[in-house]
C-alpha positions as CSV (number, residue, x, y, z in Angstrom):
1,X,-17.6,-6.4,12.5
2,X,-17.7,-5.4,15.8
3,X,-18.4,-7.0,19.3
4,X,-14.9,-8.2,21.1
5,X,-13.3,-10.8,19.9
6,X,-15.0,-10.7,16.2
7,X,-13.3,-11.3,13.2
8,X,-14.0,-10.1,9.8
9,X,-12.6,-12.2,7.7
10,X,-12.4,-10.8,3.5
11,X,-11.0,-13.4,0.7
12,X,-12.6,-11.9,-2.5
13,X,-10.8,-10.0,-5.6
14,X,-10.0,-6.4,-4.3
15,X,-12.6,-6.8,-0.7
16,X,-11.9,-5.1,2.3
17,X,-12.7,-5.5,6.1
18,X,-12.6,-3.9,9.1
19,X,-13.2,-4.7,13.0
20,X,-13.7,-2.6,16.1
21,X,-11.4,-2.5,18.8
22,X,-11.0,-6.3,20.6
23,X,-11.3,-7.8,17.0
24,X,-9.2,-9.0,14.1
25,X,-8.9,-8.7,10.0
26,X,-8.1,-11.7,7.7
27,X,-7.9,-10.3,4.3
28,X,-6.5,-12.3,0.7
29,X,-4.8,-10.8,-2.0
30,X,-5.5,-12.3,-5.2
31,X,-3.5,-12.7,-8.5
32,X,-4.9,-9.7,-10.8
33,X,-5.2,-12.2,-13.7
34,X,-6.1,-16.1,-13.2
35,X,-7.3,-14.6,-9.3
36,X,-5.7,-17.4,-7.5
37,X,-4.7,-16.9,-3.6
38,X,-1.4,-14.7,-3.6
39,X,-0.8,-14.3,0.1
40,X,-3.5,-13.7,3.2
41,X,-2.8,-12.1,6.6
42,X,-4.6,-11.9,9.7
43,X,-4.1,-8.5,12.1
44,X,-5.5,-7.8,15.3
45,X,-7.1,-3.9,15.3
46,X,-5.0,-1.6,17.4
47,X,-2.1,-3.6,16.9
48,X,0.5,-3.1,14.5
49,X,-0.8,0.0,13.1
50,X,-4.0,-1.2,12.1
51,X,-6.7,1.0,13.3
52,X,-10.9,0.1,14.7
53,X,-13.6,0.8,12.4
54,X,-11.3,1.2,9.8
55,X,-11.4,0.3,6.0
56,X,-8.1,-2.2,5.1
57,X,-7.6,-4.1,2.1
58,X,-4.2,-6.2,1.5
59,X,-2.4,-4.7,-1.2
60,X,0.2,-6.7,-3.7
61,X,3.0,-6.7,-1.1
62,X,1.0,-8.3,1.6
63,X,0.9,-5.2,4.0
64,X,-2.4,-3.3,4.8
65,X,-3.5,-0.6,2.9
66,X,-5.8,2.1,4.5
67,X,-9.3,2.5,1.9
68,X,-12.1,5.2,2.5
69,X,-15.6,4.3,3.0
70,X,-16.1,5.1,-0.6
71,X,-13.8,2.9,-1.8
72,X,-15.3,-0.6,-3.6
């Protein structure tokens, strides 16, 4: 997303998101096996680590994990 104050907001199996500076992630992870809601977590981009125009998914223990573009 980009534009301040946009939000990119990810809730499939293994998605990603990212946001430009000004914006904010909500990503989901999902159980591996019956893919029901695990946890979900909203970050806005420069805070906390979390970077602009930057690939993150949520990984198993609910903290953000950097992908590549490449990454699917």
């Amino acid at each position: 997303m980009t534009g301040q104050g946009s939000v990119a907001v990810a809730a499939g199996h293994q998605s990603r998101a990212r946001a430009s500076v000004g914006g904010a992630i909500v990503l989901c992870y999902r159980d591996e096996g019956d893919d029901q809601i695990v946890d979900i977590r909203a970050a806005l981009v420069g805070h906390g680590g979390i970077k602009p125009d930057t690939w993150y998914r949520l990984g198993a223990d609910g903290e953000f994990i950097e992908v590549s573009d490449d990454q699917e």
